[in-house]
N, C-alpha and C positions, 0 to 999 in steps of 0.2 A: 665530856666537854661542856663547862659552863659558858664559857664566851669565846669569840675567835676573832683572835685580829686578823688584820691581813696590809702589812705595810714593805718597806726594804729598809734594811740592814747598813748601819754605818757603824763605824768606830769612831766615836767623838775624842781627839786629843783637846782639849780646850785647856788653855794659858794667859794668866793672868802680868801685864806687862803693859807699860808705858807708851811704846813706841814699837813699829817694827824695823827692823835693818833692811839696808838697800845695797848693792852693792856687794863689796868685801868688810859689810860692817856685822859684827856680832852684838847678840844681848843676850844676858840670862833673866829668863823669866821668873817674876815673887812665888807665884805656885802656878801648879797644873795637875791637869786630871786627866785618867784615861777609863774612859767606860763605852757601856753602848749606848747608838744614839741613833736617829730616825723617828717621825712622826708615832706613827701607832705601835711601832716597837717599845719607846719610850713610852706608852699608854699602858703597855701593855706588861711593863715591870713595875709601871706603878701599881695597875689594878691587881698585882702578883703583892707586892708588898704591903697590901690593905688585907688582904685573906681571900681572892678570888685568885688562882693560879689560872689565865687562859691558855687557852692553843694560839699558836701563833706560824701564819704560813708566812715566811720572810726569803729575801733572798740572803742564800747561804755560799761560801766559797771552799774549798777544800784547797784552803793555804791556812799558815795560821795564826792568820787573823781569825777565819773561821771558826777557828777548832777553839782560839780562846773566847770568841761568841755565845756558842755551845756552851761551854762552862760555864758563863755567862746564866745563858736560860738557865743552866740545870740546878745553879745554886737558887734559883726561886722559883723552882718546882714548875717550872715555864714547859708544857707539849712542844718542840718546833716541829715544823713541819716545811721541808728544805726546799725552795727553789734554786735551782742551780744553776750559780755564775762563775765567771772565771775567775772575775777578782773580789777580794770584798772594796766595800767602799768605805772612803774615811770622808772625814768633815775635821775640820782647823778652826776653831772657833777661837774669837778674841773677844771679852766683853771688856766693856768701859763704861761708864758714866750712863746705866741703866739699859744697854744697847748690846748687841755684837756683832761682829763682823765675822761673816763665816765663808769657807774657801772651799767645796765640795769637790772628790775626787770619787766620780760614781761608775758603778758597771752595772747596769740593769738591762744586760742582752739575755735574757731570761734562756736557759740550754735545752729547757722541753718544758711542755703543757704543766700548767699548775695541777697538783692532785687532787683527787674525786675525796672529797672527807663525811666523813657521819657525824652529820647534824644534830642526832637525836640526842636532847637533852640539852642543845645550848640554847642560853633564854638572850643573848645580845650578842653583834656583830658589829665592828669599828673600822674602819677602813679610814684611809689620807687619803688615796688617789692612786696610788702607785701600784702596779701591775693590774694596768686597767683592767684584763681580762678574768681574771681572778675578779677583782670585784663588781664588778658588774653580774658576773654570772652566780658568785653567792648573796649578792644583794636582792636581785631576784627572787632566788631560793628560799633566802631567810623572811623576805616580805611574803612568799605564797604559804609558808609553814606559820608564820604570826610570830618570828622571832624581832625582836626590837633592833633594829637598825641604825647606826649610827655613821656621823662623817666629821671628820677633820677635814675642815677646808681650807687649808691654811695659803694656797695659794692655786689658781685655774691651769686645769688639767683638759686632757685631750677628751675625755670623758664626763666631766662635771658634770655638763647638761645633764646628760643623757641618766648619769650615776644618780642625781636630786631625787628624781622618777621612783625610786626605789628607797628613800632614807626617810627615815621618823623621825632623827636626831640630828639637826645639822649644826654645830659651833663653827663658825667660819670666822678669819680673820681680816684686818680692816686690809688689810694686802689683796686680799681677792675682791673685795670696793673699787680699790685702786686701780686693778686690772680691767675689773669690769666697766670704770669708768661711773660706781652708781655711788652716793650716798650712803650710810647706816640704812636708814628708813626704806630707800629704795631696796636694799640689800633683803631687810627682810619681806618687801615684797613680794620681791623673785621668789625667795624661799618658797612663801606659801602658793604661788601660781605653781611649786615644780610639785605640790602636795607635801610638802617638808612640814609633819604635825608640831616639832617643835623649831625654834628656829633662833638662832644669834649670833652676834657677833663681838667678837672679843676686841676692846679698846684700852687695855693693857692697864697701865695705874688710873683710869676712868672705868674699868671697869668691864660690864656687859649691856647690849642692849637684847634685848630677847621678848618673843612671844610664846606663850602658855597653849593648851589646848584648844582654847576657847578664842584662837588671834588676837585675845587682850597683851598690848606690849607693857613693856616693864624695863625699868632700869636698874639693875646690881650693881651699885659701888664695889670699888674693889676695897679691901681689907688695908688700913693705915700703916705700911710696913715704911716705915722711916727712911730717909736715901742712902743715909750712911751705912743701913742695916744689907742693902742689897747690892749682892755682889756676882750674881747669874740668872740672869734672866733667861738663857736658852735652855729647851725643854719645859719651862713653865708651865707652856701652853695643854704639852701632850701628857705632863702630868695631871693639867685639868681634865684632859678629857678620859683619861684611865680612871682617874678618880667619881669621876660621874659615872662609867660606866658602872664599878662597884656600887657606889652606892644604891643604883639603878635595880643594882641585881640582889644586894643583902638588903636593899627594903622597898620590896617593890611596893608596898601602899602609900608610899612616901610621896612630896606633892615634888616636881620638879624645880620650883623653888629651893626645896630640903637639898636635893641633888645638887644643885648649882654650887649652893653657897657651903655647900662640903668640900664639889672642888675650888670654890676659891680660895678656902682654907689651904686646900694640900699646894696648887699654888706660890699661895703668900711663904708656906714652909720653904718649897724650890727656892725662889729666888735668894735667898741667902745663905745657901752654899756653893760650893764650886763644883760643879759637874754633874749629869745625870745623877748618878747613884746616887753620891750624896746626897742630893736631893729628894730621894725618895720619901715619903711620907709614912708614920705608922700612925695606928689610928688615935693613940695618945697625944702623938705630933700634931696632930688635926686640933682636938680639943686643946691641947695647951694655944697652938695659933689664934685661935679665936677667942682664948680667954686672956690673951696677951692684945692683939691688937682688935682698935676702933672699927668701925665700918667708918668708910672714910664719902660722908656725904649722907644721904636720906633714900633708904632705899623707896622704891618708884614701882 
């Protein structure tokens, strides 16, 4: 095991369309996609399609939706490792005009205790929030052993507080600001009072605000990807943060700066396709992005 996520399980149908019906009114959608979708799951087929294949503890369903998830992992050499629910969950995504509107149908009544896993040999762990218990308790584990810690924070959980306590890597979104009712600057803060070593937040075509080891802050432009060029912006996010995670791991001497602005690349790639998968980054994908577009602003 080199890294282990630990998120839940959705099936993304996402479709691309004008308008929705109301009523007894029909439309047919320009395209659509169906793939897997969910925070660190989605991290965690990216970090599989850069050349780190993690373990990943997700909830699983034995329908088959399920069973086509599984396939899923197995086509990119993805460990799972099943928590079991009754149903899988799907997500309805609609983007538009750089946005998406999403419809979640979820079952996270988790069927028995998350399982006991061997640690030995993974060097990073990524957690969203989701099946607090699980993460908490290898969050813990992986900070007493010195394995590198990470969090999607993409929105406030029943745990967050308590989760911070225990994470070296936290990318948080302006959504959990918003919740919490605090600024950027306040945000990363908090981070560092919760002892969060790295810490930021993602402000979508502005970019990152983020601090270093040393609490010096810093602004990362995001990458000049034109508006006409983008045309999905969900999962983005959690391919930034699988992609950090690899990076993290095929060069660890590398300065977290190097990390960032690799996943902003993989990123800027997301956004202009349709659906997770496609979205996926290879490591060619990376450098062709950055060699095609700007840094959009002065990095800080």
């Amino acid at each position: 095991m080199e890294a282990l996520f630990i998120g839940q399980t959705y099936i993304d149908i996402t479709f691309l369309t004008d308008s929705l019906p109301t009523g007894d009114e029909k439309t047919v959608a320009r395209d659509y996609s169906i793939a897997f979708g969910g925070n660190a799951v989605t991290a965690a087929f990216a970090c599989a399609r850069l050349g780190v294949a993690p373990d990943l503890l997700t909830s699983v369903a034995d329908d088959w939706l399920g069973r086509m998830f599984i396939d899923m992992a197995a086509k990119y050499g993805i460990s799972l490792h099943h928590r079991k629910v009754r149903d899988s969950s799907l997500s309805f995504i609609m983007p538009r005009d750089g946005r998406r509107a999403i419809v979640r149908c979820r079952d996270d009544e988790y069927l028995h205790p998350f399982p006991p896993l061997n640690l030995r040999e993974c060097r990073a762990l990524h957690l969203d929030g989701h099946q607090p218990d699980a993460a908490l308790h290898y969050a813990k584990t992986c900070r007493e052993a010195g394995i590198l810690t990470s969090l999607d924070g993409g929105g406030l959980r029943s745990n967050t507080h308590e989760l911070l306590e225990f994470i070296d890597v936290a990318v948080v979104a302006e959504r959990l600001c918003e919740q919490m009712e605090l600024t950027t600057a306040q945000m990363l803060a908090y981070l560092k009072t919760r002892g969060v070593r790295i810490g930021g937040v993602t402000l979508g075509e502005r970019g990152m605000a983020w601090y270093d080891e040393t609490g010096s802050q810093h602004h990362m432009p995001a990458l000049d990807v034109p508006a006409e060029k983008v045309i999905d912006t969900n999962g983005a996010g959690d391919i930034f943060h699988g992609a950090y995670i690899f990076a993290a791991i095929a060069n660890p001497e590398g300065t977290w700066a190097e990390h960032f602005a690799f996943a902003r690349a993989a990123s800027a790639h997301a956004v202009q396709r349709l659906g997770n998968e496609a979205s996926l980054p290879t490591l060619s994908d990376i450098a062709a992005t950055n060699a095609q577009f700007p840094v959009r602003g002065r990095e800080q």
